[in-house]
DRENDO-1510 file (C-alpha; in Angstrom, 1 decimal, always signed):
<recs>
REC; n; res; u; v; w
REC; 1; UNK; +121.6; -23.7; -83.9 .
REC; 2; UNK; +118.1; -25.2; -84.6 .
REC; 3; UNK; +116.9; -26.2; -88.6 .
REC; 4; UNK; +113.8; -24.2; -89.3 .
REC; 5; UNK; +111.3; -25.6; -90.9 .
REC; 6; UNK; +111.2; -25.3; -95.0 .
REC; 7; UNK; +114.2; -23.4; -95.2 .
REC; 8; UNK; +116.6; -24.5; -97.7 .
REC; 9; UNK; +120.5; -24.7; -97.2 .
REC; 10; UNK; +123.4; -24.8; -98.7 .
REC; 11; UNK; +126.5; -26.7; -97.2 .
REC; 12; UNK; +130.2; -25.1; -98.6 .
REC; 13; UNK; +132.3; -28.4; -97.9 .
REC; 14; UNK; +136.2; -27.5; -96.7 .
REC; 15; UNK; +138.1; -30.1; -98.1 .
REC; 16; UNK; +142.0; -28.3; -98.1 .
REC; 17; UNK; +143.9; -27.1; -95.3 .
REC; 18; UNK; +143.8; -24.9; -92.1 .
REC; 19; UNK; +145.2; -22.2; -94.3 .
REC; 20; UNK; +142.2; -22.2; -96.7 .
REC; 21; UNK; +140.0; -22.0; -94.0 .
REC; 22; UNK; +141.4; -19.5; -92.3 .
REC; 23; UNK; +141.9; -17.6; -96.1 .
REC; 24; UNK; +138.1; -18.2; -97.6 .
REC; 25; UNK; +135.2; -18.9; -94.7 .
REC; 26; UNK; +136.2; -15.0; -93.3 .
REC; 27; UNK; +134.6; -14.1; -96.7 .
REC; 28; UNK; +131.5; -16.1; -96.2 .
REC; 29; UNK; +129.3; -13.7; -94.3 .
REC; 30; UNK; +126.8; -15.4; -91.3 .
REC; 31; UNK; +123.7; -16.6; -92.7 .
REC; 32; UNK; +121.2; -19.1; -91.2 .
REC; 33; UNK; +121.0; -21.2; -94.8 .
REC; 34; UNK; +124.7; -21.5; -95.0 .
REC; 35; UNK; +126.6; -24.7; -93.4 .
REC; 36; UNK; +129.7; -25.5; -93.1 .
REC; 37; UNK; +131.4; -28.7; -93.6 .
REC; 38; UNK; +134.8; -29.9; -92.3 .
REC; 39; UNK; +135.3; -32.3; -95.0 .
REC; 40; UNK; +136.7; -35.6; -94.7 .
REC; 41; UNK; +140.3; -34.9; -96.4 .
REC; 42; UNK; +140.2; -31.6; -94.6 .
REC; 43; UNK; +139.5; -33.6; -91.0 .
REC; 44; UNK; +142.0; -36.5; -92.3 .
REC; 45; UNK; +145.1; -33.7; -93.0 .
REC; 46; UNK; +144.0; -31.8; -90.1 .
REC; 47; UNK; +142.5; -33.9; -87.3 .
REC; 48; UNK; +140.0; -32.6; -84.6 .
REC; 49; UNK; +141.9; -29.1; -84.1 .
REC; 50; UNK; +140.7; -28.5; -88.2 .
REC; 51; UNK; +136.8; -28.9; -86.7 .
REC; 52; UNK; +137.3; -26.7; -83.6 .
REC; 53; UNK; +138.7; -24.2; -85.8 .
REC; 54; UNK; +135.6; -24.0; -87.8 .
REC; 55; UNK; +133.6; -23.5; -85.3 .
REC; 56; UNK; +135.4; -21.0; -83.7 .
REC; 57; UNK; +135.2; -19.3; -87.1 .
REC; 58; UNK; +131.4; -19.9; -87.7 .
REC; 59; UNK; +128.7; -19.8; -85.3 .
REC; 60; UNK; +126.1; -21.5; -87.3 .
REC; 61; UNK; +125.5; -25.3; -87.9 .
REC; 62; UNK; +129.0; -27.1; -88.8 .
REC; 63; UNK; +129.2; -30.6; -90.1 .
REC; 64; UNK; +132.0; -33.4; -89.3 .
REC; 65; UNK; +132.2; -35.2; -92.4 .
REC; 66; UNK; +133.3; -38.2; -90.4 .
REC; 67; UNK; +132.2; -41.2; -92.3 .
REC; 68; UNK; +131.5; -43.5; -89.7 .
REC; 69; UNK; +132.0; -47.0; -91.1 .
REC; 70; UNK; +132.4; -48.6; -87.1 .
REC; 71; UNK; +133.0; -47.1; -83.1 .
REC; 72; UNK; +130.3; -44.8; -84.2 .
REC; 73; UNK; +129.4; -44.2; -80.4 .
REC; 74; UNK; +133.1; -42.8; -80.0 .
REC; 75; UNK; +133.5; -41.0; -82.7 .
REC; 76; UNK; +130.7; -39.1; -82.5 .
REC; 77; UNK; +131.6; -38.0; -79.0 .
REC; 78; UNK; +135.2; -37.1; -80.8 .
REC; 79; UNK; +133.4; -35.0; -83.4 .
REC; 80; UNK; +130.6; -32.9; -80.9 .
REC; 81; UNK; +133.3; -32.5; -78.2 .
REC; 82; UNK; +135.6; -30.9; -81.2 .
REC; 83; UNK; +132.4; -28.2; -81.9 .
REC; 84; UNK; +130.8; -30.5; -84.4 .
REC; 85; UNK; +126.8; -29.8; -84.8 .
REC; 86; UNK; +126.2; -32.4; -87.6 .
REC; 87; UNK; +128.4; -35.8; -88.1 .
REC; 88; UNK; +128.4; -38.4; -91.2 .
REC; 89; UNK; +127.9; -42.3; -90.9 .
REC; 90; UNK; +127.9; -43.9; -94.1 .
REC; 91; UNK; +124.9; -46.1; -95.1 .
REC; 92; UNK; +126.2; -48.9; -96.2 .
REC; 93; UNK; +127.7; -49.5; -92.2 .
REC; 94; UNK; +125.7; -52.2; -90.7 .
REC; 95; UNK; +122.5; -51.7; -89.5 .
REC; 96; UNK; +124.0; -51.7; -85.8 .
REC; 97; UNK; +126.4; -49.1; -86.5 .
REC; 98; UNK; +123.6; -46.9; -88.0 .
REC; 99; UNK; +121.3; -47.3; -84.8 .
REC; 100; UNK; +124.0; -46.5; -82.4 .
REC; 101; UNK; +124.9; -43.5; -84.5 .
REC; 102; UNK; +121.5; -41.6; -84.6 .
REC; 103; UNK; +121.3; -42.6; -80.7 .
REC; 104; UNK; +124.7; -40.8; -79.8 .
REC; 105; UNK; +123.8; -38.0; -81.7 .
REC; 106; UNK; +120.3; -37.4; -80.3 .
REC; 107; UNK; +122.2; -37.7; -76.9 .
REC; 108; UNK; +124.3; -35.3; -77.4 .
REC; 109; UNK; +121.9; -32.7; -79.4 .
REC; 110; UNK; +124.0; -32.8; -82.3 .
REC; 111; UNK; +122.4; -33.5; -86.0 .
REC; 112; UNK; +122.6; -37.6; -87.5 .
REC; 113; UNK; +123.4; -37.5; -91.2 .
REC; 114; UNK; +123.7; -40.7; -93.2 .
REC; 115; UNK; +125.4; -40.6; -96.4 .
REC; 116; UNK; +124.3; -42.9; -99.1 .
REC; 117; UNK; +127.3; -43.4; -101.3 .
REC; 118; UNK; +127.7; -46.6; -103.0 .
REC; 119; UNK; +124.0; -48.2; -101.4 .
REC; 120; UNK; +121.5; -48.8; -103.9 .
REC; 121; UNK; +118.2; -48.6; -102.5 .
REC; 122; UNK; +118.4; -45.8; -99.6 .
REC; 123; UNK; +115.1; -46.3; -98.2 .
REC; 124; UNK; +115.6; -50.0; -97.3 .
REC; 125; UNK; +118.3; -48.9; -95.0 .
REC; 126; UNK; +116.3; -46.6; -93.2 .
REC; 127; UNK; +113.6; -48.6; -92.6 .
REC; 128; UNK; +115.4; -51.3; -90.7 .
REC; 129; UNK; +116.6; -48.6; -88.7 .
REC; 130; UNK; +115.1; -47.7; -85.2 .
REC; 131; UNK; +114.9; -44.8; -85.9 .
REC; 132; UNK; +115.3; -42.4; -89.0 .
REC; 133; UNK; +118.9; -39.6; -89.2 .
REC; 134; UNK; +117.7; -36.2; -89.3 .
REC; 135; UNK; +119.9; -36.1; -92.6 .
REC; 136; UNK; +120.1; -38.5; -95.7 .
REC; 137; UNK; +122.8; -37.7; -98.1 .
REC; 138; UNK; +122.4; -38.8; -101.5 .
REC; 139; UNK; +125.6; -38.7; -102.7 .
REC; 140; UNK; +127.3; -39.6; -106.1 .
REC; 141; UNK; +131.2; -39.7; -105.1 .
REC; 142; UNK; +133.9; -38.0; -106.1 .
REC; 143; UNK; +135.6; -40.9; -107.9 .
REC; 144; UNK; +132.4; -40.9; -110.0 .
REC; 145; UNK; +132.5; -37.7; -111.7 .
REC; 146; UNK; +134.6; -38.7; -114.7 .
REC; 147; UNK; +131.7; -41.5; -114.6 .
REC; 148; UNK; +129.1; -39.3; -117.2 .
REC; 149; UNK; +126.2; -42.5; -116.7 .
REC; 150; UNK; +126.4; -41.8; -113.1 .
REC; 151; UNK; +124.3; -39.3; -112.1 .
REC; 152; UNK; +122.8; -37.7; -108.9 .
REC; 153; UNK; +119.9; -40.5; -108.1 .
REC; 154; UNK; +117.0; -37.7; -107.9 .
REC; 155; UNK; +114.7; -40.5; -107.9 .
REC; 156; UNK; +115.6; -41.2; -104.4 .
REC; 157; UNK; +114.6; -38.5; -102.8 .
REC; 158; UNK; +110.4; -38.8; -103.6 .
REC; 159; UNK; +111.4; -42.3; -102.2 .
REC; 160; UNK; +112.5; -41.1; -99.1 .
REC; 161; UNK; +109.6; -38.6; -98.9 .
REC; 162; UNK; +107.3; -41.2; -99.0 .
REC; 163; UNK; +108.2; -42.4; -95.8 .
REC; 164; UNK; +109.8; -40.1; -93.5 .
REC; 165; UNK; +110.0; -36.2; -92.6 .
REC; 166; UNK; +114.5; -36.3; -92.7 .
REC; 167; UNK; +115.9; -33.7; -94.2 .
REC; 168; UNK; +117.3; -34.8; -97.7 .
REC; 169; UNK; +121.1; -33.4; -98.8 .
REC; 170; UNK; +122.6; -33.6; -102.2 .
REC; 171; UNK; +126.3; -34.1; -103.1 .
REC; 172; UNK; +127.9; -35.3; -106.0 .
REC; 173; UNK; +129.8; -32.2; -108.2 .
REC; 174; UNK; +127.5; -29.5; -107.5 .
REC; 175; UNK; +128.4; -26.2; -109.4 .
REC; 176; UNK; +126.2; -22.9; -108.9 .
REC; 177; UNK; +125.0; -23.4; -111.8 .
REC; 178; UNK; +123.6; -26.4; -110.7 .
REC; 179; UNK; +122.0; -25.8; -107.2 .
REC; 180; UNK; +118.7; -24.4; -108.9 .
REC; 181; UNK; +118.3; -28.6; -110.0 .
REC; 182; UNK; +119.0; -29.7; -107.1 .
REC; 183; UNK; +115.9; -27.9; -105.1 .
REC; 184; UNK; +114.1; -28.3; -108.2 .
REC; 185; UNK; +114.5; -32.1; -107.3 .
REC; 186; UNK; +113.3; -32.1; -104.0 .
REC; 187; UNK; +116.9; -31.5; -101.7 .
REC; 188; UNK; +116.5; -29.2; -98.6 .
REC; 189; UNK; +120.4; -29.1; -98.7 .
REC; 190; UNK; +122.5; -28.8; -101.5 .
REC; 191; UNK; +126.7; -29.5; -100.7 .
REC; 192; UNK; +129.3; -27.7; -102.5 .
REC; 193; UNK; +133.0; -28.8; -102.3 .
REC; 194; UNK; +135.9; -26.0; -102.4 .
REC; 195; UNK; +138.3; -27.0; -104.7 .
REC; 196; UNK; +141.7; -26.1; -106.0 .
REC; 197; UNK; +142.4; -25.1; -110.0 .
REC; 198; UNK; +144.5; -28.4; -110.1 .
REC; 199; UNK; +141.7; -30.6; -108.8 .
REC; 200; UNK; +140.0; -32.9; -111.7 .
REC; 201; UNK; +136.8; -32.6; -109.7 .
REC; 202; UNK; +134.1; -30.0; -110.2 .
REC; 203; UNK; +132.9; -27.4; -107.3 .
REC; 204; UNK; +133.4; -24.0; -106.2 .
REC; 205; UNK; +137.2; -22.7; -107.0 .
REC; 206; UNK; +139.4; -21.7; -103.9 .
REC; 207; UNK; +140.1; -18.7; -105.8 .
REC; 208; UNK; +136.5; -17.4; -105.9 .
REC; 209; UNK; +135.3; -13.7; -104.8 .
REC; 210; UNK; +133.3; -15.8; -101.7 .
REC; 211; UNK; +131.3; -12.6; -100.9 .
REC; 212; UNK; +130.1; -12.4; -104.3 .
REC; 213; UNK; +129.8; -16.3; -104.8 .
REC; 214; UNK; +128.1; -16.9; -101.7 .
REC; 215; UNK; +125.4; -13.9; -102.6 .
REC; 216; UNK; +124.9; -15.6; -105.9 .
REC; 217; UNK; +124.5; -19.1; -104.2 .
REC; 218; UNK; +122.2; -17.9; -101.7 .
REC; 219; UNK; +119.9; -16.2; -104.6 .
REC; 220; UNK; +119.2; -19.7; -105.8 .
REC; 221; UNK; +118.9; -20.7; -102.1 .
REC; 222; UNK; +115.9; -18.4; -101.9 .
REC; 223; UNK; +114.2; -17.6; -98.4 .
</recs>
């Protein structure tokens, strides 16, 4: 599945089990603006059989959230031979890493995304870079939330903009309520983790009506 130009997305981030996928992404209805992560737990708890069972589930644009630190050429092959259409490097990897990355990827027609957790100045890294991802993810962590001065660095994005046409995610506890900011800000995707009613971290609740959820999300996508 091919991006289309000034579309916006939203990415629903699986971050459980097998079960819960097999429970909650029937409920999410086929839409082009709608991706689907395999998140790293998820991938972690469940392997490469976790990823192939997304995609057999969901025939639109699925993401490996890998987060390549090293081997990137092998793991990507690992991720796209498992149904993958997206994988994750993270930026702070060295520059090598990175370059090897967004290679494999274009190879294999699958989409580069770099995550930015953790580096301060995202447009640096790119720019020693061969070439640009077709994804930059700016990402404030999970361990972060609790962390009220750290916020989502916005400023990044106009940054990024400046200099290359990549595709700009956001990630870092996104609530629906919040996905109107996020495109207000300048992100073309905005990620959403699936969480549990236990979990101290703030996303959509595995308990959610997902048919109604995913209409409201979608409203805020726009078209």
């Amino acid at each position: 599945m091919s991006l289309k130009p000034g579309l916006r997305y939203v990415q629903i981030a699986f971050n459980g089990s097998i079960r819960q996928v097999r429970r909650i992404l029937p409920q999410i209805r086929y839409d082009p603006r709608i991706i689907i992560e395999a998140g790293t737990p998820f991938i972690k708890r469940e392997g490469m059989a976790g990823v192939r069972l997304i995609r057999r589930m969901w025939r639109g644009i699925v993401v490996a959230d890998l987060k390549i630190t090293d081997g990137a050429r092998d793991e990507v092959i690992f991720a796209a031979n498992a149904g993958a259409s997206a994988v994750t490097v993270m930026g702070s990897s060295p520059i090598e890493t990175l370059n090897i990355f967004c290679e494999t990827c274009a190879r294999l027609n699958i989409y580069s995304q770099i995550d930015m957790l953790g580096v301060i100045n995202p447009l640096r890294t790119i720019m020693q870079m061969k070439a640009p991802p077709d994804f930059i993810v700016i990402h404030k962590g999970r361990d972060e939330e609790s962390n009220t001065k750290n916020i989502i660095r916005y400023r990044d994005i106009t940054k990024i903009r400046s200099k290359f046409e990549s595709k700009v995610s956001v990630a870092g506890g996104l609530i629906l309520d919040r996905v109107r900011s996020a495109y207000f800000n300048g992100a073309d995707v905005a990620i959403l983790n699936i969480v549990s009613s236990s979990d101290s971290n703030e996303g959509l609740l595995d308990s959610s009506n997902f048919k109604q959820l995913m209409a409201m999300i979608l409203s805020e996508v726009g078209n």
